[in-house]
N, C-alpha and C positions, 0 to 999 in steps of 0.2 A: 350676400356678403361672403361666399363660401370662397370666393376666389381672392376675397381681400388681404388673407393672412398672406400666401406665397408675395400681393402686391409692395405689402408693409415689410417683408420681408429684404427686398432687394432694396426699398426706397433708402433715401438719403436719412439720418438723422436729426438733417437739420431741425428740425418742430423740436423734436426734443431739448435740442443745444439751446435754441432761442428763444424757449417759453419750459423752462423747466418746473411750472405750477402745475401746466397741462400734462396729464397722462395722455399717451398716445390715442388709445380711444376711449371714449366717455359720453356720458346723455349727450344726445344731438345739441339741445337748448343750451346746452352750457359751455358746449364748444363754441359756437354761433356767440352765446353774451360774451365770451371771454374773447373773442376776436376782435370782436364792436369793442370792447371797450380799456381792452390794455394794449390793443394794436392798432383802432381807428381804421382798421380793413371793413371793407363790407362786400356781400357777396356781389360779385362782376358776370359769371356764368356758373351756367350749370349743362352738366353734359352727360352721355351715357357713355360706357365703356363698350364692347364688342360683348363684354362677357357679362354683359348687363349690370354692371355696378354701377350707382348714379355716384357724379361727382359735382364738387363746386366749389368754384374757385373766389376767393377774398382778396379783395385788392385795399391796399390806401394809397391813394392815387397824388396822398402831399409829399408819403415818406416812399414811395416806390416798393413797399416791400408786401408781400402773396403769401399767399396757405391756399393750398387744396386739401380738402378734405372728403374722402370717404363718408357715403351716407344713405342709412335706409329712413332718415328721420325722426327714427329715434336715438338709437346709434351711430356718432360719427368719429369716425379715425383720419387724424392728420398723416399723410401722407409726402408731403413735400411744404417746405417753408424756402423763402429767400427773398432776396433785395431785386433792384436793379429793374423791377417791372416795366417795359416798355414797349410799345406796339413795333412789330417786327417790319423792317421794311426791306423791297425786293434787291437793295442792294446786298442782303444774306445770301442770296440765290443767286448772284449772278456768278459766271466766268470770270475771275480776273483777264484783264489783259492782256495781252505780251508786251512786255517793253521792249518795241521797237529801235529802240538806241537812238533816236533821231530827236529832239529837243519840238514842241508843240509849234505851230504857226498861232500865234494871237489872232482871233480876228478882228 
């Protein structure tokens, strides 16, 4: 977790703004109960960092809204809260098009 402080450092506020009971970091289990059950998230993945920090992410998939959090399993630090969860589709990635000036042919 030695690289977590510079992470917490840069992350968003958000956790803090929209769960002001939770301390940023605190016992793993009581992050986790407090997710389950003032926010109806439950953890969706989990993943490793490059610089070996495990993370996992809480979704509630009625209200749309996430938490990742930092975690060695005993200690875990919120690092990013927000709404709007949604699986990303390749039209993010695409080129827009050029607008040809020309009006479409229906088929």
């Amino acid at each position: 977790m030695r690289y977590l402080i510079p992470l917490l450092v840069i992350s968003s506020s958000t956790l803090a703004e929209e769960a002001p009971n939770m301390s940023r970091c605190a016992d793993a289990q009581k992050i986790h109960d407090f997710l389950v059950t003032e926010y109806g998230e439950k953890p969706f993945a989990e993943m490793k960092t490059v610089d070996g920090n495990q993370l996992i992410m809480y979704v509630n998939p009625k209200t749309s809204t996430y938490t990742v959090v930092a975690t060695d399993y005993k200690i875990s630090c919120g690092i990013s809260a927000g709404k709007d969860f949604k699986p990303a589709t390749e039209k993010h990635f695409e080129e827009p098009k050029p607008d040809s000036g020309k009006p479409e042919n229906p088929s």
